[in-house]
C-alpha positions in Angstrom: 1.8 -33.1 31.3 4.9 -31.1 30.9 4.1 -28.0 32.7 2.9 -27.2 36.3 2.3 -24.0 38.0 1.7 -23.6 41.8 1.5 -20.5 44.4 4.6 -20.0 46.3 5.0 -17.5 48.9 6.6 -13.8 48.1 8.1 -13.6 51.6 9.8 -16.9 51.4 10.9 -16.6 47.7 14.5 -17.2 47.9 16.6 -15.1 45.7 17.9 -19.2 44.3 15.0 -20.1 42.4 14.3 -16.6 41.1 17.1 -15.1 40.1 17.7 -17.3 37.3 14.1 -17.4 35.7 12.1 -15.5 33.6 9.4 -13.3 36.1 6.0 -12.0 34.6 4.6 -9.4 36.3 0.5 -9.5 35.7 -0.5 -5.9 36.6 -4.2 -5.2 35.5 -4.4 -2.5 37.3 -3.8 1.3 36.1 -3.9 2.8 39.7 -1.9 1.8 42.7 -1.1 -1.7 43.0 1.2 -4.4 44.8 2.3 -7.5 44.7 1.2 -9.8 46.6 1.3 -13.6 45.4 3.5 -15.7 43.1 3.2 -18.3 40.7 6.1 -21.0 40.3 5.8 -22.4 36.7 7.8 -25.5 36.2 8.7 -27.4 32.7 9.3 -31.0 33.6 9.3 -30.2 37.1 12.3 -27.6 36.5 11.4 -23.9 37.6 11.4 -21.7 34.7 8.7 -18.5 35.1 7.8 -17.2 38.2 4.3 -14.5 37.7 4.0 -11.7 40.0 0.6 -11.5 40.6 -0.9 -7.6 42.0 -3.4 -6.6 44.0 -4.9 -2.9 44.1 -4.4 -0.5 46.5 -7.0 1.8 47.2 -7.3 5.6 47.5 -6.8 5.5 51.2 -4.0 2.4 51.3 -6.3 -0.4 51.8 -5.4 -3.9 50.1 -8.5 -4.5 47.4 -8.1 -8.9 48.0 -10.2 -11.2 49.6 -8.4 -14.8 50.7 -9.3 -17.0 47.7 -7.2 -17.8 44.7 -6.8 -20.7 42.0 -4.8 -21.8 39.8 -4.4 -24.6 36.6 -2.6 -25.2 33.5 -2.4 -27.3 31.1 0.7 -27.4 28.3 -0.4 -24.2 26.6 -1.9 -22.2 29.3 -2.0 -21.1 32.8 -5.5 -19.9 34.5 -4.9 -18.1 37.9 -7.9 -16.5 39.7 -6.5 -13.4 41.9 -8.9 -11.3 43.5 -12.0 -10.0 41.0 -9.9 -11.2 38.0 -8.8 -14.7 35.5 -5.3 -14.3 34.5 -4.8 -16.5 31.4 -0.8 -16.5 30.6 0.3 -18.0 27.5 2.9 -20.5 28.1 4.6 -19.7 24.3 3.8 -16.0 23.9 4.4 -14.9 28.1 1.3 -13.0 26.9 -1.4 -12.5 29.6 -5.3 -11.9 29.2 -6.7 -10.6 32.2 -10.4 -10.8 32.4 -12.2 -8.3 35.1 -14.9 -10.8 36.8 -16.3 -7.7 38.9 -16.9 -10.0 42.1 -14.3 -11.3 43.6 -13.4 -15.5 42.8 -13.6 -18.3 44.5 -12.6 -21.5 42.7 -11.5 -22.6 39.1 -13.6 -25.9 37.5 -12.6 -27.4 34.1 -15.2 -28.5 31.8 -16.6 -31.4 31.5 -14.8 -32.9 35.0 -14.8 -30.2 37.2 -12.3 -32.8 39.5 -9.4 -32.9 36.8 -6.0 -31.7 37.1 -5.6 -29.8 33.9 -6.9 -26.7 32.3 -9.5 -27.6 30.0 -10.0 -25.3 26.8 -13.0 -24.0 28.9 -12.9 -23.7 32.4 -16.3 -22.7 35.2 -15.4 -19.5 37.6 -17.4 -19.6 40.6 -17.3 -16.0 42.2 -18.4 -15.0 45.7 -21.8 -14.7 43.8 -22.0 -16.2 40.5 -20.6 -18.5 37.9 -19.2 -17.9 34.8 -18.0 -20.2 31.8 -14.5 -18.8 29.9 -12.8 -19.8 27.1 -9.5 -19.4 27.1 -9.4 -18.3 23.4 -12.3 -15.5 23.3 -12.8 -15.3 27.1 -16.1 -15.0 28.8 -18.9 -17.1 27.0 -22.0 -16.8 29.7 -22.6 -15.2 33.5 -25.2 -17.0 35.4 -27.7 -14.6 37.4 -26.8 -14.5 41.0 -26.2 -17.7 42.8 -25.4 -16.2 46.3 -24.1 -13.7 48.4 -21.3 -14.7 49.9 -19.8 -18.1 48.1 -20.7 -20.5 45.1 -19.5 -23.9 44.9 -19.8 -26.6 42.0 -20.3 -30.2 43.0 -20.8 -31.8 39.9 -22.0 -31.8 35.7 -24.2 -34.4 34.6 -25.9 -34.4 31.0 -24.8 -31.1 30.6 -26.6 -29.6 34.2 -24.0 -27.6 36.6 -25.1 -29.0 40.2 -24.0 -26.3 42.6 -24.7 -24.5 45.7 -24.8 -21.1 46.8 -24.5 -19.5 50.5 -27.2 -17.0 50.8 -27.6 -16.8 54.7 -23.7 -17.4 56.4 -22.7 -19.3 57.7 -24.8 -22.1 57.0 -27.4 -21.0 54.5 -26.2 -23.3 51.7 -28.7 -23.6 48.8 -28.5 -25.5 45.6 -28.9 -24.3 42.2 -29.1 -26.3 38.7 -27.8 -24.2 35.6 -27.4 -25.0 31.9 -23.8 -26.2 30.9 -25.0 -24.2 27.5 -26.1 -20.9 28.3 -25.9 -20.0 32.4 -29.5 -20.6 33.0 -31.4 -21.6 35.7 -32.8 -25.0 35.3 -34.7 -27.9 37.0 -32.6 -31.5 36.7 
């Protein structure tokens, strides 16, 4: 693959690598806002965009992020899951979708093998509470009904069956959950 992308630190960002690059700042927000993270994009393993990703500040100051953040890519794309959104940056356009989850995110899967190292054309986003299945062309195709309260994990997708669990009682009130690769459902295996 000839692209990568990675978080890097904005304290430690050393005026070296960015100064010569191309920077993308991915603001959703039309209120107050910061940045807070940073996305190193390399082409052959050669830096070449960094994205400033933003957070939003509340009325009274506060910082509206949670810990958790993702990101993938693949040649055309990069996917980056920032607080309660999925940032989808064109690699050949530097144009960004930003898709509003409303929960905050957890962890990017592609689709069909939720282990692989590279974007697939339609990635799982399991929130703090549910999951969702994007495109990255037309965005979001399904939203399950709640999973959990306070985390969703996927474990695996058999025969087109999303095996996952869901913490409804921290911290160890783990259930699982079967949904439909299709349509989000709840199903028995």
């Amino acid at each position: 693959m000839e692209y990568s992308a990675q978080f890097i630190d904005v304290n430690q960002n050393s005026n070296d690598i960015s100064s010569h690059l191309c920077r993308v700042d991915i603001n959703s927000f039309s209120s107050r806002s910061t940045i807070r993270r940073e996305v190193l994009v390399c082409k052959n393993n050669q830096p070449v965009i960094i994205l400033g990703i933003f957070a939003e500040i509340d009325e009274d100051g506060y910082l509206l992020e949670q810990c958790f953040c993702d990101v993938l890519c693949n040649d055309k794309t990069i996917a980056v899951l920032y607080g309660q959104h999925a940032h989808l940056f064109d690699i050949a356009s530097s144009e960004v979708k930003s898709i509003f989850l409303h929960d905050y995110v957890g962890y990017l899967y592609p689709v069909p093998d939720i282990f692989a190292e590279v974007l697939s054309d339609t990635f799982l986003v399991a929130t703090f509470s549910y999951i969702f299945l994007v495109d990255i062309n037309t965005g979001i195709v399904w939203q399950s009904k709640q999973c959990a309260i306070d985390g969703v994990i996927i474990n695996d997708i058999r025969n087109n069956i999303i095996y996952g669990s869901g913490e409804w009682d921290p911290p160890d009130g783990w259930e699982p959950f079967w949904l439909s690769l299709s349509n989000g459902n709840f199903v028995k295996p």
